[in-house]
C-alpha positions in Angstrom: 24.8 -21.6 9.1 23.1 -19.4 6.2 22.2 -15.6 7.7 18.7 -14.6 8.3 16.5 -12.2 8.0 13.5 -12.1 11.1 10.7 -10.6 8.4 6.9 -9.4 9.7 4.0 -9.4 7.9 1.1 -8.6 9.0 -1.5 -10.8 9.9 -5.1 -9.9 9.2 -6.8 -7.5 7.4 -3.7 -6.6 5.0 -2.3 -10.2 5.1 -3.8 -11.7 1.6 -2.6 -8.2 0.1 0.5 -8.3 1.3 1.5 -12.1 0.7 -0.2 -11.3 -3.0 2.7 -8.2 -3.6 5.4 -9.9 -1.9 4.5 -13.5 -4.7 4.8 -10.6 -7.3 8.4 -9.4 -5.8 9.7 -13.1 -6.0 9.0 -14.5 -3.0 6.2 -17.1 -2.7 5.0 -17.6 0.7 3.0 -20.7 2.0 0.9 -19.8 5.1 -0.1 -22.9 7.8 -3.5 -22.4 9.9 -1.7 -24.0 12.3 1.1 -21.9 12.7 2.8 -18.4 12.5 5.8 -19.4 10.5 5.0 -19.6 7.4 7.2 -21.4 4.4 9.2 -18.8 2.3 11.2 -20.0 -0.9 14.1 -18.3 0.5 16.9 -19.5 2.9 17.8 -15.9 3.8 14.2 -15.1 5.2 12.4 -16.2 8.3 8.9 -14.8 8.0 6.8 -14.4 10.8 3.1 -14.0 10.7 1.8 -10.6 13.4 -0.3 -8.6 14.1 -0.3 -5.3 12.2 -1.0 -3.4 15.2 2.2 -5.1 17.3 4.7 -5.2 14.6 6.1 -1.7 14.5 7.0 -2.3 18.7 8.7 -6.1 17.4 10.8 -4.5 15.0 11.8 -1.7 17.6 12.7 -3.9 20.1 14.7 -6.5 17.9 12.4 -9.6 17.7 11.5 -8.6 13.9 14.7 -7.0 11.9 12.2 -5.6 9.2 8.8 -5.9 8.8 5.9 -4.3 6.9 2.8 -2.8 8.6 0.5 0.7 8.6 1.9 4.0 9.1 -1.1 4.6 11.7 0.1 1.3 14.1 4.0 3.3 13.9 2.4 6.6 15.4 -0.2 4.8 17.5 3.0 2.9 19.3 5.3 5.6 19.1 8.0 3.2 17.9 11.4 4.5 17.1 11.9 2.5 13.4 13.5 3.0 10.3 11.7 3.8 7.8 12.5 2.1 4.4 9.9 2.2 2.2 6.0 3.1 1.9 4.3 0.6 -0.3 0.6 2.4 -1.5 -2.0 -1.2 -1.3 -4.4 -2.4 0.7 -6.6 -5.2 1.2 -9.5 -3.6 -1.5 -7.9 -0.8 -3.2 -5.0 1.6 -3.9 -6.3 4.2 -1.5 -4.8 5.0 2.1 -6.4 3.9 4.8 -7.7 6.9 7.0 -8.4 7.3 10.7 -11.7 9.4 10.8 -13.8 10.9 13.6 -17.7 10.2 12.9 -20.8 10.6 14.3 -24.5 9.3 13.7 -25.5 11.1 10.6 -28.8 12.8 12.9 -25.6 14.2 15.8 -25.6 17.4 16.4 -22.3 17.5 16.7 -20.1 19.4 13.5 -16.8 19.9 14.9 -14.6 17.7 17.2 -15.0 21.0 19.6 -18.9 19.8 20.1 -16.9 16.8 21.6 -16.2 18.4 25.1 -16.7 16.3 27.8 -18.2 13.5 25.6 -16.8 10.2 25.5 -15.2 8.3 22.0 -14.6 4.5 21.3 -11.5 4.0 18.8 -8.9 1.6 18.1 -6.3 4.1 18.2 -6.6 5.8 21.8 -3.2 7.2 21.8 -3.7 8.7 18.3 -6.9 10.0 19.0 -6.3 11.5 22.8 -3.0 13.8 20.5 -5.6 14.7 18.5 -7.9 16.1 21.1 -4.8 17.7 22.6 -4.1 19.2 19.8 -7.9 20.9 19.3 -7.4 21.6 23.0 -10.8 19.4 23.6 -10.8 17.2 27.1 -13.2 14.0 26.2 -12.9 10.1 27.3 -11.5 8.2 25.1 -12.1 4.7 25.9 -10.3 1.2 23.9 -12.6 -0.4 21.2 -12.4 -4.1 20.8 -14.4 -4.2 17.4 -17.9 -3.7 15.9 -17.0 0.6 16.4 -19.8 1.5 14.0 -22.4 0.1 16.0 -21.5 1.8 19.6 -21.8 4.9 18.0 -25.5 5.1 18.1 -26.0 3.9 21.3 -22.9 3.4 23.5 -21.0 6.4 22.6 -20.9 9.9 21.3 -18.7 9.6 18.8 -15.7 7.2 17.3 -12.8 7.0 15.6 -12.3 4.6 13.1 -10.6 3.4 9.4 -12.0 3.5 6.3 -10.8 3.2 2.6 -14.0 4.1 0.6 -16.3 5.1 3.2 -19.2 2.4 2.4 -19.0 0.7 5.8 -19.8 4.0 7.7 -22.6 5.1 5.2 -24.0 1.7 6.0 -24.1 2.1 9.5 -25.7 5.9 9.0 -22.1 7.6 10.1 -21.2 11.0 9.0 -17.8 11.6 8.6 -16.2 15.1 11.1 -13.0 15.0 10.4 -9.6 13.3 9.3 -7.5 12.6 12.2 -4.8 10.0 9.7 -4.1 9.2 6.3 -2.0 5.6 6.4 -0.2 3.3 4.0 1.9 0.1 4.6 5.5 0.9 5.3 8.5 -1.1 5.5 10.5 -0.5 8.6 13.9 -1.7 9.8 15.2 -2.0 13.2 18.1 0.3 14.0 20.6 -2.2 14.7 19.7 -4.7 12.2 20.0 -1.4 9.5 23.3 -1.1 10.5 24.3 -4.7 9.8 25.4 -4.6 6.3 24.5 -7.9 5.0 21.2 -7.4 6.6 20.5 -3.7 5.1 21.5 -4.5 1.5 18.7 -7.6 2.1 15.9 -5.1 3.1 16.6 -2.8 0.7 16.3 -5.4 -2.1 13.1 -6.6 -0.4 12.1 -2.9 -0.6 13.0 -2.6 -4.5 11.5 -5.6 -5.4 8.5 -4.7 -3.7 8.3 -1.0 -5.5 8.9 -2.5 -8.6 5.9 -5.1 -8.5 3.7 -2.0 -7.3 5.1 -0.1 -10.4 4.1 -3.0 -12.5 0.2 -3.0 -11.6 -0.5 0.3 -13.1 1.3 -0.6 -16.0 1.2 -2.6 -19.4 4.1 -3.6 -21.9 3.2 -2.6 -25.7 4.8 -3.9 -28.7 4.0 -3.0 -32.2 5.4 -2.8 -35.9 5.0 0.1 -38.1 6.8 1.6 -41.5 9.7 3.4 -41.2 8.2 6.9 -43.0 5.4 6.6 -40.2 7.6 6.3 -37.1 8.6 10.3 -36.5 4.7 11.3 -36.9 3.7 8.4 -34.3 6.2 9.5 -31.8 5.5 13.2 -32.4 1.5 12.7 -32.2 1.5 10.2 -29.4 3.4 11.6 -26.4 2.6 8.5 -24.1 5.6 6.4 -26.0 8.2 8.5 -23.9 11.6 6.9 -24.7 10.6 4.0 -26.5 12.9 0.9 -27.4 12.9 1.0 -31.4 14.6 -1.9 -33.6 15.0 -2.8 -37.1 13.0 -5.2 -38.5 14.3 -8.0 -41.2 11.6 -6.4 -43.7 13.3 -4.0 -44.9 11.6 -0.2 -44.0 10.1 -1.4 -40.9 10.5 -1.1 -37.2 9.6 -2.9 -34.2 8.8 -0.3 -31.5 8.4 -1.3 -27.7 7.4 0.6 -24.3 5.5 0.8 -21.1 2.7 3.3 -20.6 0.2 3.0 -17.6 -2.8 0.7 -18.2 -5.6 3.4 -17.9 -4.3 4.8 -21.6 -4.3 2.0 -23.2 -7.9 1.4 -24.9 -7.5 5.4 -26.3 -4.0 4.5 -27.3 -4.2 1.5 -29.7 -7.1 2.7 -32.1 -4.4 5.7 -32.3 -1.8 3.5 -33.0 -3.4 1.7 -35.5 -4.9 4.7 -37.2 -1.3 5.9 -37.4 -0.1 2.7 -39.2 0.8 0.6 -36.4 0.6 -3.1 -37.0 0.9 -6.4 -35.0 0.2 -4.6 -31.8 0.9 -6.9 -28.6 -0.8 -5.7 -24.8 0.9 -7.7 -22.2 1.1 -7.4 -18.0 4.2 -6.7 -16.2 5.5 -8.1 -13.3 7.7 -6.0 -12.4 9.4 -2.5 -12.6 12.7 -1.0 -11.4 13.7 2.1 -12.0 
């Protein structure tokens, strides 16, 4: 019998994502309609398909050794996991998710201490009745089962609820009061299973496999030939090739310099390059990178 790793992703709103990142580290994963369990090209793994909101309480209890979910569902639950790793994706951007108090954009309330005595519908009722605690503001705070945006004209006087750019709310005529969470997907362990060394030196190659496809996004691979003489001014005048790999070429007073810059430089870089005498210049994605 081959050890295992129990392995939670979550399912929903951050499962595409997540499945997408994890094909990037290595690992493609298959997932059934029919069923939790999805296939994983790895004998070691045993993946299980949950909830994002129920994972961080699997993994402290045991059922899950590891498993990724939000930073907001670990402080919701109050669960006592290891934290490994925080992964910055979601499922439209590279922005953390946050937990935000709003109001109808025509509410007189401006602060959450207009919130006295009021009642608010969230998701997150254990995060939001700290935070009241914490303003020293007594309100009801009652569970949301979706569709938030909408009681907040007419059910309730305020809610709490996550957003990544903010569009959904300006659709629904919500103004933002305040920022109760900011939240990214992190991988946690379970305490016991981080003590088991086979099964710690697995998560923590899941973990830099992961980073290292998130590295990879942001960046591009950049190849390129240019004339000896040329190569101390291009360095010199182009400070975005830090610590480039540089070779000799068969034609003799040439080089062959390579490197990896992030991809938001690269359209101002290369008519510099060329301008400086680069030739032959290659732009290719990355998969991966481990520092």
């Amino acid at each position: 019998m081959s050890k295992k790793l129990r392995f939670g992703l979550p399912k929903g709103s951050l499962q595409e994502a997540t499945i997408e990142k994890m094909a990037k580290a290595g690992f493609n994963i298959q997932v059934s309609t029919r069923s939790y369990i999805p296939y994983v090209d790895d004998d070691e793994l045993e993946i299980r398909l949950i909830r994002a909101q129920e994972i961080s309480r699997y993994v402290e209890h045991g059922y899950l050794d590891c498993g990724i979910t939000g930073y907001d569902w670990i402080i919701e639950n109050g669960s006592k996991v290891h934290e490994v790793g925080e992964f910055l994706f979601s499922k439209v951007s590279r922005r953390p998710a946050r937990w935000v108090l709003c109001v109808p954009e025509d509410s007189p309330v401006k602060s959450v201490k207009d919130l006295e005595g009021k009642r608010i519908a969230t998701e997150v009722v254990n995060l939001t009745r700290k935070y009241l605690k914490k303003n020293g503001v007594t309100a009801e705070v009652e569970f949301s089962w979706g569709a938030t945006e909408v009681k907040a004209h007419e059910l309730v006087d305020a809610i709490v609820e996550v957003t990544e750019t903010g569009s959904s709310l300006r659709a629904n005529k919500l103004r933002i009061v305040d920022e109760l969470l900011s939240s990214t997907p992190r991988l946690i362990a379970n305490y016991d299973a981080w003590k088991d060394s086979w099964k710690r030196k697995k998560i923590e190659t899941l973990s830099m496999l992961l980073k290292g496809a998130l590295e990879a996004e942001a960046k591009v691979g950049l190849k390129m030939n240019i004339a000896k003489k040329n190569l101390k001014s291009l360095l010199k005048s182009l400070p975005a090739l830090r610590n480039p790999t540089i070779s000799n070429l068969s034609l003799k007073g040439w080089v062959a310099v390579e490197t990896i810059i992030d991809e938001h430089v690269v359209r101002e870089l290369i008519p510099q390059l060329k301008a400086a005498g680069a030739e032959g210049i290659i732009e290719y994605p990355l998969n991966k990178v481990v520092y």
